[in-house]
N, C-alpha and C positions, 0 to 999 in steps of 0.2 A: 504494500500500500504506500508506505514512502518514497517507493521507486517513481510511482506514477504524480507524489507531489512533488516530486524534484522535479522531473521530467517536464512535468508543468508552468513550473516555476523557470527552468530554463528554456522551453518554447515562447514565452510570453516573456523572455527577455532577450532573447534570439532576434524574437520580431522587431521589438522596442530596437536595438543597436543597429541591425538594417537599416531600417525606418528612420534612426538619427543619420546615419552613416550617406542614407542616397538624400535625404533635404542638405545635408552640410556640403553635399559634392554638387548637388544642384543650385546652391547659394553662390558656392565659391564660384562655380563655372559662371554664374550669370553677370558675376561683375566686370566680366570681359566683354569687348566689343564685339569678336569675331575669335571662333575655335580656331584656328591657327594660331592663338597667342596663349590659347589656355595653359598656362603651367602645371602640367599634370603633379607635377611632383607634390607641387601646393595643395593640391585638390586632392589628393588622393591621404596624403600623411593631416590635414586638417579632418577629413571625414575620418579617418581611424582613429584620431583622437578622443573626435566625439562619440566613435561607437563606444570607446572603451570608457566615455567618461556616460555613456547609457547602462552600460553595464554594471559599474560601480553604484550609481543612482538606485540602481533596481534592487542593488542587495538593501535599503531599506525597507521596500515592499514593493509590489506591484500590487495595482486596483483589481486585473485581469485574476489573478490569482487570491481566493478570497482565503481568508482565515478561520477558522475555527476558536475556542476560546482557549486552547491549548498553544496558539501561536503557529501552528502548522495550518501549510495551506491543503486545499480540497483534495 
C-alpha cells in the first residue's frame, strides 16, 4: 500500500517538474526575437533549475496527492 502512495506522490510531482521545466523553457525562449539566437544552453540549464526547484517545493506537499490524518498520502 505504501508503494502505491509513493508512487503517487512521485507521479504528481513528475508532472508538476515537466510542467515547471516546458513554461521556464517557453519563457526563456520567448524573450528572443527570432530562434536563431535562442541560446539553448540558457534555456535548457534555467528550465532544469526550475524542474529541480518543483521538485524540492513538492517535498512539502502536493494538493494532487491528498493526506490522511496519519500524514500519509492516498
Amino acid at each position: 500500500m505504501k508503494t502505491t502512495k509513493s508512487s503517487n506522490w512521485i507521479k504528481a510531482a513528475v508532472t508538476r517538474a515537466v510542467r515547471t521545466f516546458a513554461q521556464t523553457a517557453i519563457a526563456t525562449m520567448g524573450t528572443t526575437a527570432l530562434i536563431t539566437q535562442i541560446n539553448w544552453t540558457v534555456v535548457i540549464s534555467t528550465s532544469a533549475v526550475a524542474g529541480v526547484l518543483s521538485i524540492l517545493t513538492s517535498l512539502a506537499g502536493l494538493p494532487e496527492v491528498q493526506e490522511d490524518a496519519t500524514g500519509e498520502g492516498e
